[in-house]
C-alpha positions in Angstrom: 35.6 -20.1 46.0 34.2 -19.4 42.5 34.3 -21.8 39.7 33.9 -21.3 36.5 33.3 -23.5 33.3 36.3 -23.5 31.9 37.3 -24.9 27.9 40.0 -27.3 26.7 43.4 -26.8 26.0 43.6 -24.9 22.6 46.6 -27.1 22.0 45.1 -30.5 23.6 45.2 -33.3 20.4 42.3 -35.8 20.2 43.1 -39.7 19.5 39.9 -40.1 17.0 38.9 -37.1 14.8 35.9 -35.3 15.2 33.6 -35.7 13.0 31.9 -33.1 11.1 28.4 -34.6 11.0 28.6 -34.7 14.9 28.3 -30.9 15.1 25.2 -31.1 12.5 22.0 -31.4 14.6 19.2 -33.9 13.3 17.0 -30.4 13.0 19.7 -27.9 11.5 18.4 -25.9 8.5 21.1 -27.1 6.4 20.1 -30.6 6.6 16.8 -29.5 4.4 19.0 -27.5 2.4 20.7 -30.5 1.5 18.0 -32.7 1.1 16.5 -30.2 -1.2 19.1 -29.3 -3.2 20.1 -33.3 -3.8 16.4 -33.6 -5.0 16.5 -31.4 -7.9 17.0 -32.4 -12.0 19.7 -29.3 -11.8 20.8 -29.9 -15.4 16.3 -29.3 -16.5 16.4 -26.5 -14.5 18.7 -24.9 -16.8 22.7 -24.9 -14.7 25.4 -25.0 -16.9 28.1 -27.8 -15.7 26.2 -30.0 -14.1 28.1 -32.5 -16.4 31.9 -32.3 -16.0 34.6 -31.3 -18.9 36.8 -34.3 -19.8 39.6 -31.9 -19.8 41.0 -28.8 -18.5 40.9 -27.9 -14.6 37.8 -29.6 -12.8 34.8 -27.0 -11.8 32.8 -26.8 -8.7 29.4 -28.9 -9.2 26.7 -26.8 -9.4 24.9 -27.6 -6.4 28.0 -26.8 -4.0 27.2 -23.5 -5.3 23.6 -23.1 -5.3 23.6 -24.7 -1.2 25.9 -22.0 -0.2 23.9 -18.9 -1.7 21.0 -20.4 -0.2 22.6 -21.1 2.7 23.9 -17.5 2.6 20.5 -15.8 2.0 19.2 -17.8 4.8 21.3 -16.4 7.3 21.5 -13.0 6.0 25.0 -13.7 4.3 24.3 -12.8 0.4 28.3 -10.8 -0.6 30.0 -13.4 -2.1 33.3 -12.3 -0.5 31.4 -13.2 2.8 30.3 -16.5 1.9 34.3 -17.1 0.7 34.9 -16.4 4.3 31.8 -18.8 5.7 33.0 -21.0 3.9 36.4 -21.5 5.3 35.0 -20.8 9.4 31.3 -21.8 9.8 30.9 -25.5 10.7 27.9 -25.9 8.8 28.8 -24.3 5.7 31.6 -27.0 5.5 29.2 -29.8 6.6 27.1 -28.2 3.6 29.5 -28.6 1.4 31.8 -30.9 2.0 34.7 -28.6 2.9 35.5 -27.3 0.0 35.9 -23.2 0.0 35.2 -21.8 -3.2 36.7 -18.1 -3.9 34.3 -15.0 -4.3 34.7 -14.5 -8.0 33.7 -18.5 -8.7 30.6 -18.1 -6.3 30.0 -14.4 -8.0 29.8 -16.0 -11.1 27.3 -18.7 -10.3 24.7 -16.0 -9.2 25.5 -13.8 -12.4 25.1 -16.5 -15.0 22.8 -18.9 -13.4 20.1 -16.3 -13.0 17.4 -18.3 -15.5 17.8 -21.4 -13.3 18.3 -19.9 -9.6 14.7 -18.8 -10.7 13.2 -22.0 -11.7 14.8 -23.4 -8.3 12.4 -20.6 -6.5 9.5 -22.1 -8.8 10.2 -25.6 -7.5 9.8 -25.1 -3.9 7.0 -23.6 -4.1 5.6 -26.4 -6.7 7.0 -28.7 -3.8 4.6 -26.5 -1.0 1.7 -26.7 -3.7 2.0 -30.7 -3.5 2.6 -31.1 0.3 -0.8 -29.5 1.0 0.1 -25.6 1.8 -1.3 -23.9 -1.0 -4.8 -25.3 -1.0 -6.5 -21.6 -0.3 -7.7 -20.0 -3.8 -6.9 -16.7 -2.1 -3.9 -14.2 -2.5 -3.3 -10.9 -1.3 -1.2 -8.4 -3.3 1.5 -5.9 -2.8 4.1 -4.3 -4.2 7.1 -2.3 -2.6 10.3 -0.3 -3.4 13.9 -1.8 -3.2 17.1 0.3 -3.4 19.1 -0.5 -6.5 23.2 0.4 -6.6 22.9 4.0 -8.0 23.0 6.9 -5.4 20.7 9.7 -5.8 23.8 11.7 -7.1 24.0 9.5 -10.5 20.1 9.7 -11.4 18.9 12.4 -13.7 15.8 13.3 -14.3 14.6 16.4 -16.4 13.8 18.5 -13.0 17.0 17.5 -11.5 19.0 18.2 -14.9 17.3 21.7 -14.8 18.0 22.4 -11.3 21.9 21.3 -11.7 21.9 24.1 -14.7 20.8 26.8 -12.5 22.9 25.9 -10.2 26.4 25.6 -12.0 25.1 28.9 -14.1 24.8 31.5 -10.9 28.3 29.6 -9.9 29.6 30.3 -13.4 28.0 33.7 -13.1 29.4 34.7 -9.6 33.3 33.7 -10.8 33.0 35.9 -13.8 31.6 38.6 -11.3 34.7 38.1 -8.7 37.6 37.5 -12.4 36.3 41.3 -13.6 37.2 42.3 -9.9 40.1 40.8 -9.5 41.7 41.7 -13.1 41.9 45.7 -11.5 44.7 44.0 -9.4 48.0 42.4 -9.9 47.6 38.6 -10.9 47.6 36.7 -7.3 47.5 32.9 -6.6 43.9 33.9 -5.9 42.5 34.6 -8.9 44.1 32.0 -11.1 42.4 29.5 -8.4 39.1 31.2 -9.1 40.1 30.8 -12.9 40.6 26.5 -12.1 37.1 26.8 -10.8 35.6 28.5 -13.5 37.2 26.0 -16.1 35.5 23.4 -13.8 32.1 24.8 -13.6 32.5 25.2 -17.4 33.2 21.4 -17.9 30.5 19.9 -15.7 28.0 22.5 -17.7 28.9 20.4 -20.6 28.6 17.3 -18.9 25.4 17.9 -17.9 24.4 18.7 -21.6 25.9 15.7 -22.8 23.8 13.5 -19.9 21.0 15.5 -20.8 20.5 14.6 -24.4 20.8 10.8 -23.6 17.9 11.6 -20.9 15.7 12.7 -23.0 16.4 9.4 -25.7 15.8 7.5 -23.4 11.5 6.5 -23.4 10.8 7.1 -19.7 13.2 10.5 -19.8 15.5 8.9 -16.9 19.0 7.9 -16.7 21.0 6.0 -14.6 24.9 5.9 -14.7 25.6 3.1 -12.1 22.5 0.7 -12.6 21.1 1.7 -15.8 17.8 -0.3 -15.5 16.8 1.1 -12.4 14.6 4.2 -12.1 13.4 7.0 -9.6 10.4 5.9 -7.6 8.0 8.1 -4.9 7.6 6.0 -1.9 4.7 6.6 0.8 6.7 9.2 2.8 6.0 12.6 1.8 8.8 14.5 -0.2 10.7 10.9 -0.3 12.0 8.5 -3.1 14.0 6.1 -4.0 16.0 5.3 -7.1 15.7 1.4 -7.4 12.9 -0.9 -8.4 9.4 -2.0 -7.7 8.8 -5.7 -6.3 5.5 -7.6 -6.3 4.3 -10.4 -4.6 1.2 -12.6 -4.3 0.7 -13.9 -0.5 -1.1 -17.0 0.4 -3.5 -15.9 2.9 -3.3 -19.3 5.1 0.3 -19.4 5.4 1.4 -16.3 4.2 3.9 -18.2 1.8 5.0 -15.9 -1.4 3.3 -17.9 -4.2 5.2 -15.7 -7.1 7.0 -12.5 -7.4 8.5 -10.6 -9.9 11.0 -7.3 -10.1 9.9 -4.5 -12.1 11.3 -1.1 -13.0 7.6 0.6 -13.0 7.7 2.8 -10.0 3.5 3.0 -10.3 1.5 -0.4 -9.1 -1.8 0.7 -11.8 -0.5 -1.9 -14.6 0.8 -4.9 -12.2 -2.1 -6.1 -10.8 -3.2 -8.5 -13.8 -0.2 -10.4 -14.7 0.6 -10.9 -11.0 -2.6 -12.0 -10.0 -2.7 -15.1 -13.4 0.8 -15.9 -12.1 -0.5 -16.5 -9.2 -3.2 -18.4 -10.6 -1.0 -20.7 -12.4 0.7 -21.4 -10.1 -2.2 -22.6 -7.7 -3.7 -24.5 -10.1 -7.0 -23.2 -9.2 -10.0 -22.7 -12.0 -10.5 -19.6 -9.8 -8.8 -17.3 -7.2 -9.7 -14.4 -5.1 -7.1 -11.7 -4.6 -7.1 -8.3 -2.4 -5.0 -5.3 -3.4 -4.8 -1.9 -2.0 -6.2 1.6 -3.9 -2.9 1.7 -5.6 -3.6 -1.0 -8.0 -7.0 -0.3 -8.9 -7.2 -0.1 -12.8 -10.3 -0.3 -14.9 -8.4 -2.5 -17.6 -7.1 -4.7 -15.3 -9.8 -5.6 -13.2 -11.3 -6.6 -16.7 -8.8 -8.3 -17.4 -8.4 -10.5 -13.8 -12.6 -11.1 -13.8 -12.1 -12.4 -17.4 -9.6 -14.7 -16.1 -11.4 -16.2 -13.3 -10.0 -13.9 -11.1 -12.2 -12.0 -7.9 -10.0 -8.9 -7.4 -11.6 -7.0 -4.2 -9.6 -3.3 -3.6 -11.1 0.0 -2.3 -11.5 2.7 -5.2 -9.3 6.1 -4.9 -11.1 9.5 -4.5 -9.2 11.3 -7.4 -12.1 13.9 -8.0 -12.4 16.9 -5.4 -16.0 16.9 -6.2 -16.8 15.6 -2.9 -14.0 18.0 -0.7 -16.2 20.4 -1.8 -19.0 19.7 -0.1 -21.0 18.3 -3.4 -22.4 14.7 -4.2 -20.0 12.2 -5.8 -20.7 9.8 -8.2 -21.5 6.6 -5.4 -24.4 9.0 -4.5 -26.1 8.3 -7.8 -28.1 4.7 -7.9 -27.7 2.8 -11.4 -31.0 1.0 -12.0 -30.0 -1.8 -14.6 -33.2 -2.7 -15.5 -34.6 1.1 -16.9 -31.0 1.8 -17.8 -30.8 5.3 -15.8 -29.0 6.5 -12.6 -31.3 8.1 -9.7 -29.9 10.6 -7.8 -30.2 12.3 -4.2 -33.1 14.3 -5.1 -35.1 11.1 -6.7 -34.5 12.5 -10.8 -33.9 10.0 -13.6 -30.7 10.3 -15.2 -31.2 9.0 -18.6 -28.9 7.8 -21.7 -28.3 9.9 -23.6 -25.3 9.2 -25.8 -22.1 7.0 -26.3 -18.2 8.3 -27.1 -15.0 6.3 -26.5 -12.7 8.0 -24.6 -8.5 6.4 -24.4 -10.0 3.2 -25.3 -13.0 3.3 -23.5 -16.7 3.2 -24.6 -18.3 5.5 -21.6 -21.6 6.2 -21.7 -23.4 9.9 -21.0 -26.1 10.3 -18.6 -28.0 13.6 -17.1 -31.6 15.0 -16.7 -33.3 18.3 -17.7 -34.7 18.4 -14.2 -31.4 20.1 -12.8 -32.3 23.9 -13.1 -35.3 23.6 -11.2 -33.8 21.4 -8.1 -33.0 22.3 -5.0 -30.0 20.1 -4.1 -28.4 21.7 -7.4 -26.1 24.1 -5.3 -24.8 20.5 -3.7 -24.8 18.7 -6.8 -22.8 20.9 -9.5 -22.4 24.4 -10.8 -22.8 23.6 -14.3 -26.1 23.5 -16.3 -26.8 19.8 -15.6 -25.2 17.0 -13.7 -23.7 14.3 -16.4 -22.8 10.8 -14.9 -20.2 8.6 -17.0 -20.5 4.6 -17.1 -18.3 2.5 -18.6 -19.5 -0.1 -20.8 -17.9 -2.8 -18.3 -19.1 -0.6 -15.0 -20.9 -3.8 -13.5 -17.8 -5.0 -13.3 -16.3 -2.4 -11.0 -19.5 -2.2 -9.3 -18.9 -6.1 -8.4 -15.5 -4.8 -6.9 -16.9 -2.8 -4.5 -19.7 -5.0 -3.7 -17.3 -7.3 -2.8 -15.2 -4.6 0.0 -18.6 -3.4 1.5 -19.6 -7.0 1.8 -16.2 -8.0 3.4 -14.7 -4.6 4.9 -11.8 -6.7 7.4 -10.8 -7.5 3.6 -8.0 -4.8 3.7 -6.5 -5.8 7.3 -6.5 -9.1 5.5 -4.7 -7.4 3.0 -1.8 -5.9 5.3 -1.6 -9.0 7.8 -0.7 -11.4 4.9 0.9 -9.2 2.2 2.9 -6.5 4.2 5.0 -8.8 6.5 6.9 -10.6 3.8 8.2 -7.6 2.7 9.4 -6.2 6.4 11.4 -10.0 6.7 13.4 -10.0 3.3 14.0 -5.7 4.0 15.4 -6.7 7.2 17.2 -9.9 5.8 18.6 -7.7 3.2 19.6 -5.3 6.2 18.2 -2.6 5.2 20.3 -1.9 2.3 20.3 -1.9 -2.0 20.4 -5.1 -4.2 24.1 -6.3 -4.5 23.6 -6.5 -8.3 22.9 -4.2 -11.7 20.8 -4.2 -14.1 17.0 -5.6 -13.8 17.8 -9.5 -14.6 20.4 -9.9 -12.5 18.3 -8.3 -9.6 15.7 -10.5 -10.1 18.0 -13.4 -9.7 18.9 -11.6 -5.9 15.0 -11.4 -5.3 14.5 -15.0 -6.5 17.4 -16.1 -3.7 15.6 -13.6 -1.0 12.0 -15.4 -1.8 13.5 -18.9 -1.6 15.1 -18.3 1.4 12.1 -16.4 3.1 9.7 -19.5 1.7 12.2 -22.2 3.4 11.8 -20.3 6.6 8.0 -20.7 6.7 7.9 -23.8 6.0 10.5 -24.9 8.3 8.5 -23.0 10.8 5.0 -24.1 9.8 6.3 -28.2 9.4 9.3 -28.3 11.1 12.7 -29.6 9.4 12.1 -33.4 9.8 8.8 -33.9 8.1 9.7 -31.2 5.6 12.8 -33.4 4.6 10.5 -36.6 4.6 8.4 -34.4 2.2 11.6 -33.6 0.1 12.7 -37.3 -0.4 9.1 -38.9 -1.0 
């Protein structure tokens, strides 16, 4: 006979109560959450009503709040009408926080006006990693990647789509008037005052799409946005593809691939981020100096200036933006600078000497080229012009470092993709795939700050374990 393991009665009453901690294992997640939370100066960090009112109806304390979003994030719950719900079901959400089930528009609220301090809450754990020993490696890797925002493709403009949309409603436009001269040779029908209704429509999005077009072009970056007004239209890797949204970087500890600082921008191109993510980072190590990786996308004259002046050892691979080499001809690596004659050698064995300096966007670039050109015989492989010219920057020993640096250490980019390109694959799939719940570019870094914390926590918890991570939290 089979037997089967079979439940209680649904109606069966119990002489003692259960107890909610009973159902809390001594290694449950929301134990450190707890622990954490409890630990933290929330009135320093900047939340409002940390202090209760003497009068008027008594608030939720702030850290109810801010345990349940993190909670939430955790476990891939970030709506707040979904948290109302955990809130009210989930055993550990009410061991969390004491059974009480705030509504969505209270726990909405927290994350809209507590955006400033859910941030500095980010900061602090990874301040706490910093003293428990997991940040001691001076060396980051860098990325960047694109997040939806809440505004469909339909209700971005830019000036090619505002032009296409013309051309389109004006051939509609065109093709009604066509079939109205037609149809006025025949008795009025039900049919042609239809066609009439659609004309009058094509008319009235025409000067709708005037009206969006004139704020577009106000506008500095000649976007616009109608649902999420600070996000903006950005090409992704895939060819042909995009995404309306925004750009998030990160800077990865290499050892334990913790996110050491982030931050959400609405500039769809990585050339001007690498800088002031890469002294974040440095800042927040606490290190006199750091060594960072980045891909091609962030390389940047100016701001590999600006990290080595900083005490910062940036090491990326260079892009191939001239076609000089597709074509079959030397490029400019071919050319050796001797620093101490001042002059470049090239292929052939020539001198290229100075000749000249002119500043160029910024830039003092100095001229080089040799009158030996017309009579050599690697010309036809070199250039079509009269002479070859070679361009160095007055800074060009410190590019020249940069790729020192990759040829000396060519695993560097794996090193690069290992640490920096899995963080972003966890909080896309956390996020499931989907846009940022919230408008506008503060309130989306606020999301991001929650989607870090939560993605730190797991490390750590994973790296530690819960128990000495909470011992860690109350020493």
């Amino acid at each position: 006979m089979r037997r089967f393991v079979e439940g209680i009665d649904r109606g069966q009453a119990t002489l003692f109560p259960e107890c909610l901690a009973d159902w809390i294992d001594e290694n449950n997640p929301v134990r450190v959450i707890d622990a954490f939370v409890d630990k933290l100066d929330l009135s320093r960090l900047g939340f409002e009503g940390v202090a209760p009112e003497a009068t008027g109806r008594p608030s939720y304390h702030p850290a109810v709040l801010l345990k349940l979003y993190i909670y939430g994030y955790l476990h891939r719950v970030q709506s707040s009408r979904r948290l109302e719900r955990e809130a009210g079901r989930n055993v550990e959400v009410m061991w969390l926080t004491g059974r009480l089930t705030p509504d969505h528009k209270t726990i909405a609220d927290f994350r809209k006006d507590s955006g400033g301090a859910i941030k500095q809450v980010c900061v602090q754990f990874v301040e706490l990693c910093r003293l428990m020993g997991l940040l001691t490696t001076a060396s980051i890797a860098i990325d960047g990647s694109k997040f939806n925002a809440v505004n469909p493709r339909d209700k971005k403009f830019t000036s090619g789509k505002v032009e296409r949309r013309r051309a389109q409603l004006e051939k509609s436009v065109a093709r009604y008037l066509a079939q109205l001269d037609t149809a006025e040779l025949h008795e009025p029908s039900e049919e042609l005052a239809a066609k009439t209704a659609h004309l009058k429509e094509k008319l009235v999005k025409l000067e709708r799409l005037a009206a969006l077009e004139r704020l577009m072009l106000a506008s500095p970056d000649q976007q616009i946005s109608l649902t999420d007004p600070d996000s903006r239209s950005m090409a992704t890797s895939g060819r042909g593809s995009g995404v309306v949204g925004y750009n998030v970087q990160i800077a990865v500890d290499t050892e334990h691939h913790l996110i050491v600082t982030h931050e959400v921008t609405n500039d769809g191109s990585d050339r001007a981020q690498l800088a002031n993510i890469a002294c974040r980072a440095k800042e927040v190590l606490g290190v006199d100096e750091l060594e960072a990786v980045a891909d091609r996308g962030y390389y940047s004259s100016e701001e590999i200036l600006a990290c080595r002046e900083a005490g910062i050892a940036v090491t990326l691979p260079k892009p191939m933006t001239s076609g000089i080499e597709a074509r079959g001809r030397f490029g400019k690596q071919d050319f050796v600078y001797l620093s101490d004659e001042d002059v470049y050698r090239c292929p052939a064995g020539e001198k290229l000497k100075y000749h000249y300096t002119n500043e160029e966007h910024g830039q003092k670039l100095r001229r080089y080229w040799t009158n030996a050109c017309r009579d050599c015989v690697l010309k036809p492989r070199c250039t079509t012009g009269k002479e070859r010219r070679i361009t160095r920057w007055e800074h060009e020993h410190v590019l020249e470092a940069v790729q020192k640096r990759l040829d000396q250490n060519p695993q560097a980019m794996r090193l690069r993709r290992e640490t920096a390109e899995h963080p972003f694959g966890t909080l896309k799939m956390r996020m499931g795939a989907t846009h940022f719940l919230m408008k506008r570019l503060p309130k989306v870094a606020t999301e991001m700050a929650l989607h870090v914390l939560a993605y730190n926590l797991t490390r750590v918890m994973n790296i530690m374990g819960p128990q000495p991570l909470m011992a860690a939290i109350r020493a």
